[in-house]
C-alpha positions as a printed NumPy array, in Angstrom:
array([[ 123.191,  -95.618,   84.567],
       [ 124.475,  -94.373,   81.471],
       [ 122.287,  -93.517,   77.948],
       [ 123.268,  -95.896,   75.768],
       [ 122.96 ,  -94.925,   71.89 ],
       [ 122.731,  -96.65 ,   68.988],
       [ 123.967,  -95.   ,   66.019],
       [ 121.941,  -95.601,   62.805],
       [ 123.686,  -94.487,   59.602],
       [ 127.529,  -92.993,   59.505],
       [ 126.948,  -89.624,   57.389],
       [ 127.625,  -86.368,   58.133],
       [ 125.017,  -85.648,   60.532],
       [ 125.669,  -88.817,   62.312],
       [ 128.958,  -87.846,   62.878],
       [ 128.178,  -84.772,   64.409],
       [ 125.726,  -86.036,   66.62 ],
       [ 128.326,  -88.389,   68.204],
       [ 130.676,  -85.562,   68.412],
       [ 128.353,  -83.516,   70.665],
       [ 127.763,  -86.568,   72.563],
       [ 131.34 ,  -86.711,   73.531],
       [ 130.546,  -83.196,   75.098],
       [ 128.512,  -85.042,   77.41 ],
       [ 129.268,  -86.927,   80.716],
       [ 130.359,  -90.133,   80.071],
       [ 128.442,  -91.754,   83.291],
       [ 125.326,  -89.931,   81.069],
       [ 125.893,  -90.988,   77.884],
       [ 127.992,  -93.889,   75.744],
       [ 127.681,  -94.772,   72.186],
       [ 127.763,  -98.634,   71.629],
       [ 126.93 ,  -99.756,   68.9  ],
       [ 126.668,  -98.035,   64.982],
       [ 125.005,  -99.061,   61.807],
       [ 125.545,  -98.346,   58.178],
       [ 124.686,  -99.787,   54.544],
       [ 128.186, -101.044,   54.742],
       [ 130.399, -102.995,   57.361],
       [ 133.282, -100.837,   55.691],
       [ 131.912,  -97.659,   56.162],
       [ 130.084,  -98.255,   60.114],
       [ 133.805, -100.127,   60.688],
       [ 135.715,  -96.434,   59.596],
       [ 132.805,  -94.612,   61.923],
       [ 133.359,  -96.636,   64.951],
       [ 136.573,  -95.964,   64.909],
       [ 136.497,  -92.785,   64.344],
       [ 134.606,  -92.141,   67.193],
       [ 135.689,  -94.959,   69.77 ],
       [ 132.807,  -96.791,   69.364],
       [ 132.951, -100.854,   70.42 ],
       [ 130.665, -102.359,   67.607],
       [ 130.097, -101.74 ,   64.541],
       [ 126.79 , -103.398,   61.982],
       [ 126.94 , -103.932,   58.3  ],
       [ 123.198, -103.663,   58.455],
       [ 120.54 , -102.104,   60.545],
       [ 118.744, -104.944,   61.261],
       [ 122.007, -106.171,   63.078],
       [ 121.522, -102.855,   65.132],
       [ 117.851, -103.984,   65.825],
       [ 118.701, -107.106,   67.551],
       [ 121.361, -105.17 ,   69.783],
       [ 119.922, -105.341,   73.606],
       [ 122.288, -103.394,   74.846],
       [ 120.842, -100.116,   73.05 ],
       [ 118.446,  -97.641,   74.897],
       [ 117.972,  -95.646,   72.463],
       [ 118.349,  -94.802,   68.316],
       [ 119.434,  -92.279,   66.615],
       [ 118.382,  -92.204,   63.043],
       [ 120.834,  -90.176,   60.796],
       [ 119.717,  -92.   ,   57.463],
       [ 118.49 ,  -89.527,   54.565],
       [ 114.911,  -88.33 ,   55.622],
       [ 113.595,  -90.549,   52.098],
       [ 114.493,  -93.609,   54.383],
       [ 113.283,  -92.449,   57.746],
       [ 109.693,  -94.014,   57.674],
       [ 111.096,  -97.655,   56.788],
       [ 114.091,  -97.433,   59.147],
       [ 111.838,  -95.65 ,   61.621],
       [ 109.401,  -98.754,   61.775],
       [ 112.325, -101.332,   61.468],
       [ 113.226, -100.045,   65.086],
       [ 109.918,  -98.848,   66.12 ],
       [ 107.856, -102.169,   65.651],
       [ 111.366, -103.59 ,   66.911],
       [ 110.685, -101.994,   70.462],
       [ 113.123,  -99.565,   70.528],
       [ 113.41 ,  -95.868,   71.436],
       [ 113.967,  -93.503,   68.634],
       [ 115.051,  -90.359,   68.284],
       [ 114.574,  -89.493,   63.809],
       [ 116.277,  -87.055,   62.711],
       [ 114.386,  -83.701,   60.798],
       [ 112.172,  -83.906,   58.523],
       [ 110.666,  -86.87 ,   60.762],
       [ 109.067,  -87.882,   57.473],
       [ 107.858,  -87.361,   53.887],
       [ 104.318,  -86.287,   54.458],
       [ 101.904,  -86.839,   57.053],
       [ 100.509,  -90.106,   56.19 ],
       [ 104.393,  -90.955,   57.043],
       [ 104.796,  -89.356,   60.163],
       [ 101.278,  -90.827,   61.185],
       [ 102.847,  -94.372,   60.695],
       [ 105.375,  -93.455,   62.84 ],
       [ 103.628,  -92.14 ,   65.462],
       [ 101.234,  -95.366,   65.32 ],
       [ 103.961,  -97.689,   65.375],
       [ 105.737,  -96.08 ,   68.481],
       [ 102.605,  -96.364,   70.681],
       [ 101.947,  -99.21 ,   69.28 ],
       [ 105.167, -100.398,   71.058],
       [ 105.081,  -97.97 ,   73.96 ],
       [ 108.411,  -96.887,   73.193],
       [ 109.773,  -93.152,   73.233],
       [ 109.561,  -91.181,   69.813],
       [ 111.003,  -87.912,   69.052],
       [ 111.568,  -85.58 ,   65.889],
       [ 114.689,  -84.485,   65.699],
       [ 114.168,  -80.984,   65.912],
       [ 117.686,  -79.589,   67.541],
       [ 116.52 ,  -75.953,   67.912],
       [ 114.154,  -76.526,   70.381],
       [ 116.278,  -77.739,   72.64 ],
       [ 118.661,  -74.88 ,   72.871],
       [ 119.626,  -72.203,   75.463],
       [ 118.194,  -69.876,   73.896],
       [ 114.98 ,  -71.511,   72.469],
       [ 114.432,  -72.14 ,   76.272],
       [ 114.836,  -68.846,   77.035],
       [ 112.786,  -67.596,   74.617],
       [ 109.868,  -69.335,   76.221],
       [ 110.462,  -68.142,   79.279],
       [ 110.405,  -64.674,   78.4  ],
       [ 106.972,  -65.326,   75.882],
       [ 105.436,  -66.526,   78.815],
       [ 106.37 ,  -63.657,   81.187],
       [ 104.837,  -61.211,   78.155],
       [ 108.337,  -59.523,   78.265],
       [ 107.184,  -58.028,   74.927],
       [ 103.544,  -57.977,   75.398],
       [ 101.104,  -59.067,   72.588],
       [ 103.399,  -61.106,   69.891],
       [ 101.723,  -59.753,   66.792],
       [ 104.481,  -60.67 ,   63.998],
       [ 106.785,  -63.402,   63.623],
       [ 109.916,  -63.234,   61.1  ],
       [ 111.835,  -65.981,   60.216],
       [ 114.81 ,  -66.339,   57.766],
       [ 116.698,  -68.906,   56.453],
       [ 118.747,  -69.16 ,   53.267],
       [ 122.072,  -71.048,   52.209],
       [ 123.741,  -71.451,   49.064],
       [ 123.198,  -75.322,   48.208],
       [ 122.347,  -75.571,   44.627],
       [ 125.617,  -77.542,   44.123],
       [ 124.248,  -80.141,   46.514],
       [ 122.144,  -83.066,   44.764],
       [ 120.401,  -83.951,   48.591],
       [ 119.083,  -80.672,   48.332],
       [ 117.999,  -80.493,   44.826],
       [ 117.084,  -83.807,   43.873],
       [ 113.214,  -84.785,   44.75 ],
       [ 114.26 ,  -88.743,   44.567],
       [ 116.536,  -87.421,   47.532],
       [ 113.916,  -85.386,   49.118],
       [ 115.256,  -82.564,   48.353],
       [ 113.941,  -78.715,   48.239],
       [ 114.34 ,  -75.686,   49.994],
       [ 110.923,  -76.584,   52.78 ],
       [ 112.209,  -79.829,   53.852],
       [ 115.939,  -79.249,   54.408],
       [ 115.688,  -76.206,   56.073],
       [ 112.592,  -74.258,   55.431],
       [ 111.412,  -76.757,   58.163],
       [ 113.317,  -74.662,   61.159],
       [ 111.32 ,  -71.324,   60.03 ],
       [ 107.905,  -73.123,   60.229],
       [ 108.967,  -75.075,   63.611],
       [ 110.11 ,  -71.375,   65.21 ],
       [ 106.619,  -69.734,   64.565],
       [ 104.478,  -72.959,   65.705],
       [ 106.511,  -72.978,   68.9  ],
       [ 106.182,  -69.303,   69.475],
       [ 102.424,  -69.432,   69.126],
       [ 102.292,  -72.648,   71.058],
       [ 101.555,  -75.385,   68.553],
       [  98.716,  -73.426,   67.52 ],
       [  96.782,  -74.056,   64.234],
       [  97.057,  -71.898,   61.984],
       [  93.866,  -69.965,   60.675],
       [  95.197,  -69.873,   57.216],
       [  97.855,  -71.214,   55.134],
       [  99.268,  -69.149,   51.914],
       [ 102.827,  -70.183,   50.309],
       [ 104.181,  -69.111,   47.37 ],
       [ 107.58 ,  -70.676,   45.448],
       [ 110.131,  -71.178,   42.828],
       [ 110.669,  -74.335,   41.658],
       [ 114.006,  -75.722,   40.231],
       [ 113.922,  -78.238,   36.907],
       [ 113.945,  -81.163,   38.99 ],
       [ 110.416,  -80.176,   40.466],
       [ 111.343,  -79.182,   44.111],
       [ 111.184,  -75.838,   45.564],
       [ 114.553,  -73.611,   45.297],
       [ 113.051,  -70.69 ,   47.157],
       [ 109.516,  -70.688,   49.106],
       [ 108.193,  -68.073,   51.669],
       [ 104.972,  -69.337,   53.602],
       [ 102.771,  -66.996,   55.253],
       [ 100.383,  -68.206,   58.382],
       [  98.14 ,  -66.4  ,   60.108],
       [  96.691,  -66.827,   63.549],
       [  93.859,  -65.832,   65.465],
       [  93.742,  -63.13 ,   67.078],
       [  95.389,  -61.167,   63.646],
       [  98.462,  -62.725,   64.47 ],
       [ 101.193,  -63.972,   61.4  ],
       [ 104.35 ,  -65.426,   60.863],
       [ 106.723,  -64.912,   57.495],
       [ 108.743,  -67.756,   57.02 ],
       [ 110.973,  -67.721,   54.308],
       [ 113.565,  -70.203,   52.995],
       [ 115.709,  -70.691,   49.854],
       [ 118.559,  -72.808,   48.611],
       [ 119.914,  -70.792,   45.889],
       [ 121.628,  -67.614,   48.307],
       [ 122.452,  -66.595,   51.563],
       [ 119.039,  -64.858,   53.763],
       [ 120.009,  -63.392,   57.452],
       [ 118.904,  -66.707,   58.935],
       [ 117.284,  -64.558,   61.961],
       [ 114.087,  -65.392,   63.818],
       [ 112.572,  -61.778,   65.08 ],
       [ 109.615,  -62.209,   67.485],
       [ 107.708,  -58.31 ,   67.168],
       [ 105.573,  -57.455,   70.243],
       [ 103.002,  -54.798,   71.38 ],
       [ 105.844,  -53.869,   74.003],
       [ 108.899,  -54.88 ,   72.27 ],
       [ 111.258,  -57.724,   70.012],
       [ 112.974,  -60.704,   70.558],
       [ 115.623,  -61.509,   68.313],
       [ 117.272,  -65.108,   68.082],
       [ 120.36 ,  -64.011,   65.614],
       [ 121.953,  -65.904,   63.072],
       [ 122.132,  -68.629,   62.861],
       [ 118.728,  -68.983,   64.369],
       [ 117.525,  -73.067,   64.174],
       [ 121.088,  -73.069,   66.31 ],
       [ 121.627,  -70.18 ,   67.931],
       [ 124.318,  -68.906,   70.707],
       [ 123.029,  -64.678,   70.803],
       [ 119.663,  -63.459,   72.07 ],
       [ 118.584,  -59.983,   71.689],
       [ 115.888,  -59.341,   73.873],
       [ 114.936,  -55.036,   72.902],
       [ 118.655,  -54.199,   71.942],
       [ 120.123,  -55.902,   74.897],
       [ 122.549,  -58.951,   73.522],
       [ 122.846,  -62.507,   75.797],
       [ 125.41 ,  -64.903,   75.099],
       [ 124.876,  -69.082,   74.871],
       [ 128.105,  -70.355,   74.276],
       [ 128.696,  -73.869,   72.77 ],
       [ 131.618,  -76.556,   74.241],
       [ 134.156,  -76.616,   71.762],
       [ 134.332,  -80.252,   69.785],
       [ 136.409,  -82.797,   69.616],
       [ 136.504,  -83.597,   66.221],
       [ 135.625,  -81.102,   63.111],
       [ 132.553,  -80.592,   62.233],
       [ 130.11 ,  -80.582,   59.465],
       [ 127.726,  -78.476,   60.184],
       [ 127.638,  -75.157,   62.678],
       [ 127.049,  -75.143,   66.254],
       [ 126.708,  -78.689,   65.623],
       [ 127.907,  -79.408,   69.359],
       [ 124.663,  -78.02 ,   70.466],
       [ 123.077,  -81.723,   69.567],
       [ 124.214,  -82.318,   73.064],
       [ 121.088,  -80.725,   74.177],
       [ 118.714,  -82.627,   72.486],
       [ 120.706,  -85.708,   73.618],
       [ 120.308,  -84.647,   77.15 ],
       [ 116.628,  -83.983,   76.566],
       [ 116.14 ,  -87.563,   75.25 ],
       [ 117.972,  -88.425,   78.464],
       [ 115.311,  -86.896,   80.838],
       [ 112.524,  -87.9  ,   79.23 ],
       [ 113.708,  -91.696,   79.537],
       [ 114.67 ,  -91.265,   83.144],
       [ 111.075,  -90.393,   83.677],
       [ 109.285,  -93.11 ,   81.746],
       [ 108.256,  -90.493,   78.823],
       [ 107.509,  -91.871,   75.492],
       [ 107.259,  -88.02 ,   73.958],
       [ 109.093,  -84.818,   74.652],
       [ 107.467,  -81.695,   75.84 ],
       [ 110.056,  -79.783,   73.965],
       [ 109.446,  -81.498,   70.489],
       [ 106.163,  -83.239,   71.248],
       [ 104.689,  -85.637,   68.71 ],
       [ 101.814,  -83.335,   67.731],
       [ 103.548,  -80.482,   66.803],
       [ 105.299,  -82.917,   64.72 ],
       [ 102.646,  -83.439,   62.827],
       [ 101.089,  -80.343,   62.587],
       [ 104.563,  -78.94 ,   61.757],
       [ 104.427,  -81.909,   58.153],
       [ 100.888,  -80.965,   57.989],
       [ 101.579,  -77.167,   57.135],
       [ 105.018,  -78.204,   55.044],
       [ 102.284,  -80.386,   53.237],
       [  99.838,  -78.219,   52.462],
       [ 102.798,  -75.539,   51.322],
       [ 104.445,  -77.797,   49.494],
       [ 100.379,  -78.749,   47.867],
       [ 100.142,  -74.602,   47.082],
       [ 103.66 ,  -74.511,   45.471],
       [ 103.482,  -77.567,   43.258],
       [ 106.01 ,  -79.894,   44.905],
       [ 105.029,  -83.393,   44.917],
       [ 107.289,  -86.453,   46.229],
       [ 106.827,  -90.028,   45.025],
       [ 105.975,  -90.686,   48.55 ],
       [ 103.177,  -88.901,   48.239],
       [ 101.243,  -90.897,   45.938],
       [ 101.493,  -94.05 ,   48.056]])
């Protein structure tokens, strides 16, 4: 039996998602059914992509039976109230990144979904990759020894963007991509807690962050330097330093296709797509997809790969960062 997705909002991101699901097996996966603000707009996605029905609303999508599964696409200021709207609905979701607003937010999600005993997963593409996966395999052969340092770059030019520089948008330099430094280091050091917390920031007129770099430590005298910016270009590198050696995950490293591994270069090469993309390596959702896939094959209502507490410890540290900085969401006075 096929995966059968439900497509929740017909931006960008959604677009690329069903592109990478096209990459798939069709006997795996089939899209049926999308949803946007606007029957015009989910009417010009479906056909776009081949999909049978398309929803002028989401709660039209809700009512759907023939969905297994959700992905949310929606900007991440909407996620909690579309998130429930499917959650308390009985559905499977898989949110896009950030899962949430704050943690209060992601909480309520998390409530809601075993609350309903339904699968829930942030989604956080990167971990799902190749390379991510080898990357675990070779931290947990100690390949490198002791990891004492971890690195983590990511920087893009997006000042002309209003998503990414408004706060009513949710915009800022932590939450759009910041996020896939901070996820890197927790899954390095295993969804540890952090010992300590210090971030430091610029912050653009409209009161979110334009540049940020947050510095954790762990025990053991173990850190990570994440740092993030919208305003210029950074490496966008993830380096893992060792007592016996370094793992690099190159650029771009929340979707990476080249592994270093001391000096030595592996390739993880991407299926071409069948459509143009918005966003790089964007066919590499497919593995995420197929992760989403295994878990409901086995009854799972959480992925190992993305669980749902390093979810929220993951908002939990972009919240206290974002507390240290001085950027402060409407969201989170509610």
């Amino acid at each position: 039996m096929a995966t059968r997705w439900g497509i929740c909002g017909a931006g960008n991101i959604s677009h690329d998602f069903c592109v990478a699901l096209k990459t798939l097996s069709h006997e795996d996966h089939q899209i049926v059914a999308v949803a946007a603000r606007s029957l015009e707009s989910s009417k010009k996605f479906a056909k776009t992509h081949g999909i049978p029905t398309a929803y002028g609303s989401y709660q039209e999508l809700v009512k759907d039976a023939n969905i297994d599964v959700v992905y949310i696409g929606v900007l991440h200021t909407h996620h909690l109230q579309v998130g429930l709207l499917f959650l308390n609905a009985g559905k499977n979701v898989l949110c896009e990144k950030p899962f949430a607003m704050n943690l209060r937010e992601v909480k309520h999600l998390i409530s809601a979904a075993r609350e309903s005993n339904v699968f829930l997963m942030e989604a956080v593409w990167s971990r799902c990759f190749p390379v991510y996966t080898e990357v675990g395999r070779l931290l947990s052969e100690n390949t490198v020894g002791e990891v004492k340092m971890v690195k983590v770059y990511f920087g893009l030019p997006l000042l002309d963007r209003e998503r990414t520089t408004q706060k009513e948008q949710g915009g800022g330099a932590l939450m759009d991509i910041g996020i896939y430094c901070l996820q890197f280091a927790l899954m390095v050091f295993k969804g540890e807690r952090p010992e300590s917390i210090h971030a430091t920031g610029v912050l653009l007129p409209s009161g979110v962050d334009e540049s940020m770099v947050v510095v954790l430590k762990f025990s053991g005298n173990r850190m990570a330097i994440c740092a993030c910016t919208i305003a210029c270009d950074l490496p966008n590198d993830a380096t893992i330093c060792g007592s016996k050696g370094m793992i690099r995950v190159a650029h771009p490293m929340h979707c990476p296709t080249t592994l270093e591994v001391n000096g030595k270069e592996t390739e993880f090469p991407l299926p071409e797509p069948g459509l143009p993309l918005n966003f790089n390596n964007s066919t590499g959702l497919r593995y995420e997809a197929e992760e989403v896939r295994r878990c409901l094959l086995k009854g799972l209502k959480e992925s190992i790969k993305m669980s749902l507490t390093d979810s929220e410890l993951l908002i939990e540290i972009m919240d206290e960062a974002r507390r240290q900085v001085g950027v402060v969401y409407e969201q989170d006075s509610q």
